[in-house]
C-alpha positions as a printed NumPy array, in Angstrom:
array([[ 33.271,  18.655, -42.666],
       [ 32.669,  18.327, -46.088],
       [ 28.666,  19.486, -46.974],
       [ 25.898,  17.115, -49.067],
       [ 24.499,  18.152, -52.381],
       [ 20.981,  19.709, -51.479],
       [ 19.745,  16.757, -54.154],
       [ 21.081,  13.892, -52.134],
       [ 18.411,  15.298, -48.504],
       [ 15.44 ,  15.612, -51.285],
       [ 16.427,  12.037, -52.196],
       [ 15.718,  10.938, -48.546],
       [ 12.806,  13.069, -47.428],
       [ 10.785,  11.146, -50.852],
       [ 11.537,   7.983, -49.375],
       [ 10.926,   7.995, -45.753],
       [ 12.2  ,   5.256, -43.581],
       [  9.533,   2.526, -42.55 ],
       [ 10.129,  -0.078, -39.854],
       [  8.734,  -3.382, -39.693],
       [  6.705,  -3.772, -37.078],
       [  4.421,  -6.306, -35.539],
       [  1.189,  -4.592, -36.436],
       [ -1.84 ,  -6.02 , -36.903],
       [ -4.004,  -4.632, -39.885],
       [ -7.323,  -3.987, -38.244],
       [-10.533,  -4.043, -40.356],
       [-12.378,  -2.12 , -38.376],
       [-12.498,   0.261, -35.451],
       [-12.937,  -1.842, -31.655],
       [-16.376,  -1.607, -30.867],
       [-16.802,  -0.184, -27.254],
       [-19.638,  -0.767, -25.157],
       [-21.29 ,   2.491, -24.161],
       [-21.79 ,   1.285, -20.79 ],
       [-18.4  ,  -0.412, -19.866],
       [-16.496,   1.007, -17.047],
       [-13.001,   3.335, -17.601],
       [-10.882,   0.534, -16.066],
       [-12.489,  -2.364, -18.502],
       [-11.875,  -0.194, -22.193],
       [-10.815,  -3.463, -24.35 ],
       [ -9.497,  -3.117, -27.171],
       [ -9.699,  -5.566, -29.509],
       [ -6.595,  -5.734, -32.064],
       [ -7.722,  -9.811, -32.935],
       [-10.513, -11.796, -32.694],
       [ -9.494, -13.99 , -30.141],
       [ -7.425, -11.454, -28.367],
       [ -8.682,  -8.719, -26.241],
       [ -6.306,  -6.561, -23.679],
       [ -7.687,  -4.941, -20.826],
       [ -6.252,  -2.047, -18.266],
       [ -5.154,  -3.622, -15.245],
       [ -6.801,  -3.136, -12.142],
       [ -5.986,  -0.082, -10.107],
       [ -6.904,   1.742,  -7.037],
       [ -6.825,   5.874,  -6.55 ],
       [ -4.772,   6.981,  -3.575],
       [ -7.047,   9.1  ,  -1.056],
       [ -3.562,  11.037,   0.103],
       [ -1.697,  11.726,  -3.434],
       [ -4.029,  10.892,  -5.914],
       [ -2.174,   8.638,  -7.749],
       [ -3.14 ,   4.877,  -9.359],
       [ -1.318,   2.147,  -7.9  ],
       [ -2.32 ,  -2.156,  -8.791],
       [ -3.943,  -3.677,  -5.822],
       [ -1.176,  -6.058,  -4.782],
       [  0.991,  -3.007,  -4.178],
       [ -2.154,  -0.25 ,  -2.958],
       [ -1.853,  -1.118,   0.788],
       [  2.514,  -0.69 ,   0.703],
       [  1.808,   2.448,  -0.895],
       [ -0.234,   3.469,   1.596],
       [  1.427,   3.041,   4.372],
       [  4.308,   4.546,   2.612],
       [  2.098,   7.542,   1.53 ],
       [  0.999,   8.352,   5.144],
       [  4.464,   8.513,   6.176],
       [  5.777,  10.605,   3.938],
       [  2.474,  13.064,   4.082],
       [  3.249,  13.557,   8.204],
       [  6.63 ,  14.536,   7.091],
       [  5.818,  17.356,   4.683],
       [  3.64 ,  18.452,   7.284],
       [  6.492,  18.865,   9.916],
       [  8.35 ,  20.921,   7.692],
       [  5.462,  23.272,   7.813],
       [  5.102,  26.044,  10.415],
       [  2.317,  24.638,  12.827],
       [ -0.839,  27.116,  11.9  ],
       [ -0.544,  25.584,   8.239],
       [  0.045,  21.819,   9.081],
       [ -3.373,  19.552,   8.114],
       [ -3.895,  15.617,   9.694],
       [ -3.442,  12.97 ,   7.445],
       [ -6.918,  12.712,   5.144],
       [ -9.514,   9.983,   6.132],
       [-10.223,   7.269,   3.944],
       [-13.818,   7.992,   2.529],
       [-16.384,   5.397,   4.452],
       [-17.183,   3.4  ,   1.278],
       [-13.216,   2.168,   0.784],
       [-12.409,  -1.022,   1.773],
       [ -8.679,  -1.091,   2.413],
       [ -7.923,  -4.93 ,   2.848],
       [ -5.96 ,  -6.869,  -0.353],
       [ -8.033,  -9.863,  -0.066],
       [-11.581,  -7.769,  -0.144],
       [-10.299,  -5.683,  -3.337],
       [ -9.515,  -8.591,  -5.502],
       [-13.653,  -9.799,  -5.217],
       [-14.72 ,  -6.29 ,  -6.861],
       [-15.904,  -6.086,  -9.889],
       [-15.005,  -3.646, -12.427],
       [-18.176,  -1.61 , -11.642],
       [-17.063,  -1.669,  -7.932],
       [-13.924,  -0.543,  -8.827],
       [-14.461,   2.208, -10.764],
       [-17.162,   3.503,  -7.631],
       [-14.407,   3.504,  -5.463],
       [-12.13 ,   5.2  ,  -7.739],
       [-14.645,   7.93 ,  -7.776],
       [-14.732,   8.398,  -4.17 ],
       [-10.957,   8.353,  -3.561],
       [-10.654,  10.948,  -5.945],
       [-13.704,  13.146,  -4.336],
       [-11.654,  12.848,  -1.514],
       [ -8.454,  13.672,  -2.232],
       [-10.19 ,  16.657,  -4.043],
       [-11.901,  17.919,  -0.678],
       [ -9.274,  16.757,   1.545],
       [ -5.965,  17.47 ,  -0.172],
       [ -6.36 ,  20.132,  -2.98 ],
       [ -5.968,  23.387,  -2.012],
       [ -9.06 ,  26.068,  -2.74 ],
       [ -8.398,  29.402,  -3.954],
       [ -9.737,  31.863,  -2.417],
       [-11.11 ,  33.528,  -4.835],
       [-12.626,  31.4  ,  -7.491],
       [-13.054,  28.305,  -5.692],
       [-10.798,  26.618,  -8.192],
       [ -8.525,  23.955,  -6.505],
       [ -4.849,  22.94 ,  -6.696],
       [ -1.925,  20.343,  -6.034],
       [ -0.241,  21.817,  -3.182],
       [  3.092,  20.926,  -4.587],
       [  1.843,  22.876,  -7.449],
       [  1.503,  25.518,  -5.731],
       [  3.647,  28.287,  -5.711],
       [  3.722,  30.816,  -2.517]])
């Protein structure tokens, strides 16, 4: 394979290679409210445009965000697949399926009427729980862990 003069790389590392795009110039940084919820950061690339995170509920068994319309399928599915990771387990070591914290309402047609601030509260308390219920504690520090994470 026959080699390039050194000259001809220098040649294209000067000029890099720009892409058109379709950005917006922006004239200033967004402007976030200081007390605006996580889940309702906008970000404002236009003055009549403004995107927003969609909504999203914390799973109490994996700890993972899932959109409402799919949070109860997920669920169910989550459940199922927790009692079987448990049966592989020898019986002393095997833990119930974590209860859903008292303040969760689980029903599709009560999460849609939250609002953001309601949201985000419930957020919070799926993910105490799935910290007290699911994580692992070491025994020695107190620190916890993902038990997939870890290693025996």
């Amino acid at each position: 394979m026959p080699t390039k003069d050194k000259s001809f790389y220098n040649k294209i590392a000067a000029y890099p290679i720009r892409f058109p795009g379709r950005r917006k110039a922006v004239s200033e940084p967004p402007k976030m409210d200081a007390g605006a919820p996580a889940s309702v950061i906008a970000i404002a690339t236009h003055a009549r445009y403004v995107a927003r995170r969609p909504k999203v509920r914390l799973c109490y068994v994996c700890g993972r965000e899932y959109g409402l319309s799919s949070f109860e399928i997920h669920l169910k599915q989550c459940k199922l697949l927790w009692i079987a990771q448990e049966e592989k387990k020898p019986l002393r070591e095997r833990r119930p399926v974590p209860e859903p914290p008292q303040e969760l309402p689980i029903e599709a047609n009560v999460l849609y009427q939250l609002s953001p601030d309601e949201l985000e509260a419930q957020n919070r308390a799926a993910a105490r729980a799935f910290e007290e219920k699911v994580m692992e504690k070491c025994a020695y520090c107190g620190r916890t862990f993902n038990p997939e994470r870890v290693v025996s």
